[in-house]
N, C-alpha and C positions, 0 to 999 in steps of 0.2 A: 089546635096543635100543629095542623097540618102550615095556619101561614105562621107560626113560632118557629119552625126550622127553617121554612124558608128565609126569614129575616135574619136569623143565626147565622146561615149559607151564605146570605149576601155582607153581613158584617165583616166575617170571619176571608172571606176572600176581597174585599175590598181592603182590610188592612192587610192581609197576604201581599197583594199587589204593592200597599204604599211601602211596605220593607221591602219589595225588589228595589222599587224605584228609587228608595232612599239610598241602597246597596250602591248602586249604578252612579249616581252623583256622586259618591263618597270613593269610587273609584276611580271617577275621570278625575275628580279634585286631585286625588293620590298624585294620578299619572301628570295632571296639568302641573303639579310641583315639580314632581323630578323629571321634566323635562325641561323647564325653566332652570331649574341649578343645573343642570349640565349642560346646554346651548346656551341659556339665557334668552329664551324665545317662547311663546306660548305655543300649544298645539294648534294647529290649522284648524279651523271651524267646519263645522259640517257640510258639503259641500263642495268646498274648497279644493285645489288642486292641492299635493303634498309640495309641501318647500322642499326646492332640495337640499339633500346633503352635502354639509362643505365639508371637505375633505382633509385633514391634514396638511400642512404646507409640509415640505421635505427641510431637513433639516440642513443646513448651512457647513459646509466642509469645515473645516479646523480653523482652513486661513484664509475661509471668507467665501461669498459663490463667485464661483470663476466664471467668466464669461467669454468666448470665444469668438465672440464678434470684433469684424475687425475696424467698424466704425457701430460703435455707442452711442446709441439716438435715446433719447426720452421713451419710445416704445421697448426698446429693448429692457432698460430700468424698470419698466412699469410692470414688467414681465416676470421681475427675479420675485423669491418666494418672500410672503410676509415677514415681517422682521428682521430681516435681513440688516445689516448694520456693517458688513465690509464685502465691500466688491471687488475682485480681482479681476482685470484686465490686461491685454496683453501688452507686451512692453513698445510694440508702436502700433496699438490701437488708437485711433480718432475718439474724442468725446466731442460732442455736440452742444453747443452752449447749454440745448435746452435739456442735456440728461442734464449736464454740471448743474441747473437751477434747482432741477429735480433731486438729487444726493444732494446738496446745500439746507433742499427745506424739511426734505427726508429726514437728514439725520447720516445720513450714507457715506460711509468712508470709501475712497477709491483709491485703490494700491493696484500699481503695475507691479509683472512678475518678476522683474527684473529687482523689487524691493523698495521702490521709490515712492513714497504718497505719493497720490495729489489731491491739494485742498480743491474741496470741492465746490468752492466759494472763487477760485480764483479763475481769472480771465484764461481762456484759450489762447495759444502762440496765432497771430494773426498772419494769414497769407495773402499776399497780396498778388493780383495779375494782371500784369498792364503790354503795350504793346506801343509801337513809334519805329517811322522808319519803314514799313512794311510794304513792299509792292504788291499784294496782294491782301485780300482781306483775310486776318486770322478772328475773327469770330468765333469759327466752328470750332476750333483747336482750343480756344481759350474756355468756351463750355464746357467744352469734355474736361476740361481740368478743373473748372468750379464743381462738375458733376462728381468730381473724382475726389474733392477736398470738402466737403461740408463745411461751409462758412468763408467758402473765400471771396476777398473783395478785389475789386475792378477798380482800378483808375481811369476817372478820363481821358480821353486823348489827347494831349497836347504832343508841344516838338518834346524832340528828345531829350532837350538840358532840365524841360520842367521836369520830365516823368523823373527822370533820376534824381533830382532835388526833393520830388513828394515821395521817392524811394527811400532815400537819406533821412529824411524825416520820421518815417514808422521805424526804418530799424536802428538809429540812434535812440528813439526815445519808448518805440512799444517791443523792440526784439522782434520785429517781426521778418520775416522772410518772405523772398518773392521769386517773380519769373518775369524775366522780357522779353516777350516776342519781336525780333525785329530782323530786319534784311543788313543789316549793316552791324553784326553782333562784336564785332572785332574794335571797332570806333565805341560803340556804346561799351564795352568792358574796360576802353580805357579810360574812357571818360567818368564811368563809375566809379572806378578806385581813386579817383583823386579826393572823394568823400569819404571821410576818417569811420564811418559807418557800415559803410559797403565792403561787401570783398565779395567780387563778381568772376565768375569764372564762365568759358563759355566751350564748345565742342561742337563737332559734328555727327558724334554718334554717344551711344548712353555708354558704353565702357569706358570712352575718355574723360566725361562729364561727368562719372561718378567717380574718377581717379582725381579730380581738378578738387571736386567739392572734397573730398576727403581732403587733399594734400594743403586745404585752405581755409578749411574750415571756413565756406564759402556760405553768405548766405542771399547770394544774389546770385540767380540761372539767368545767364542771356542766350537766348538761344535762338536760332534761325527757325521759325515754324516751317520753312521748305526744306528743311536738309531733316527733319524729325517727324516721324509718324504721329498720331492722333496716341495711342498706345503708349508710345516711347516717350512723351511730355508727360502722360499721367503720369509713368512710372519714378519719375525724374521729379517730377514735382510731389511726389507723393512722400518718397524717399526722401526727398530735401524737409520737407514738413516735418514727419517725423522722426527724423535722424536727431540724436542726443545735442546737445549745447558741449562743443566742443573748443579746447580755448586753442585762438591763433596761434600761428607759428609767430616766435620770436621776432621774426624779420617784421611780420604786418602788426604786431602789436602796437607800439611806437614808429614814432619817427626818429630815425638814425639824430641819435644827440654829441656824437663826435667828431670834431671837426677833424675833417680834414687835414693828413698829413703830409699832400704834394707841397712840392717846393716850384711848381711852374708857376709861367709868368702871369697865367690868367687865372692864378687864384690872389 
């Protein structure tokens, strides 16, 4: 009788045991579901460290994430919150080719505040920095401005008539804008304007310079690197960069098509 219970006792708690364990599967199953439909992820394995939690992204203002940088790199992009789909930036912030690559493959619209798209596929305004004429070496001056314009290019040095010929060239045919560093700025602006492309304005200090570029819708800086600080180029070439597409004055649109109404003897 005595081993009858016992074997009773051992049946009777052996299948006790197999319905815990069964219990215990049937619960993780549960939880391993509903934790898949709601992350789409299985639970961490035994062991295992916990994944962490991802967090909500914040939601997107009305008219897009605003961005407050004032030059727009590809980390900045990389930064704004998932889904995102229109970027607001400021109306003379920098983009960097490589965000522009980034919003293009993204999907990313980028609107200035001002209201203006911009396709996010299309080419940046190219700046150009060249130098001729110089008594001293402008190097250092012309870095600080490449450091100061993300993407600007350098022309070789040749004489003076070539730089302004490869100057004439980008902003006939790419709209691009530039700066000349040179000793002799007076000679080089008037040498510039005789290229239907050009409209070169030049100064001594950044108040007249940014009076000249206004009144001319200028978009060639000649400028003396000895009579301008390191600072006062960037600002000047920065402001020229992003300053709006402004149309010329009357006067510099055309060439004057009326003749002439003296009656002297040397016409």
């Amino acid at each position: 009788m005595k081993d009858s219970r016992s074997t009773l006792d051992a049946a009777l708690v052996a299948r006790l045991v197999g319905e815990v364990v069964q219990r215990i599967r049937d619960a993780g199953a549960t939880q391993s579901a509903s934790t898949t439909r709601a992350g789409g992820s299985p639970p961490p394995a035994a062991g295992s460290a916990p994944a962490p939690v991802a967090t909500a992204a914040p939601a997107a203002s009305p008219g897009g994430h605003v961005l407050a940088d004032h030059v727009v790199t590809l980390a900045v992009l990389e930064r704004v919150p998932a889904g995102t789909r229109r970027v607001v930036v400021g109306a003379r912030a920098v983009l960097t080719p490589s965000a522009r690559e980034h919003a293009a493959d993204t999907g990313i619209e980028i609107v200035r505040q001002a209201g203006t798209p911009t396709t996010a596929g299309a080419a940046p305004r190219m700046f150009l920095v060249a130098h001729a004429a110089c008594p001293a070496d402008p190097s250092a001056k012309m870095a600080a401005i490449a450091r100061a314009i993300p993407g600007t290019q350098r022309l070789p040095t040749t004489g003076l008539a070539d730089v302004l010929a490869a100057l004439a060239i980008h902003a006939g045919r790419d709209g691009a804008r530039a700066v000349l560093l040179t000793g002799r700025p007076h000679l080089a602006v008037a040498a510039a304007n005789r290229h239907a492309s050009l409209r070169a304005v030049t100064g001594h200090d950044a108040i007249r310079v940014k009076g000249a570029v206004a009144e001319c819708a200028a978009n060639l800086l000649v400028l003396d690197p000895a009579a301008l600080s390191s600072s006062a180029l960037e600002r000047l070439c920065s402001d020229l960069m992003l300053g709006a597409d402004a149309t010329p004055p009357t006067e510099l649109a055309t060439a004057p098509s009326t003749p002439c109404g003296c009656k002297g003897k040397h016409h």
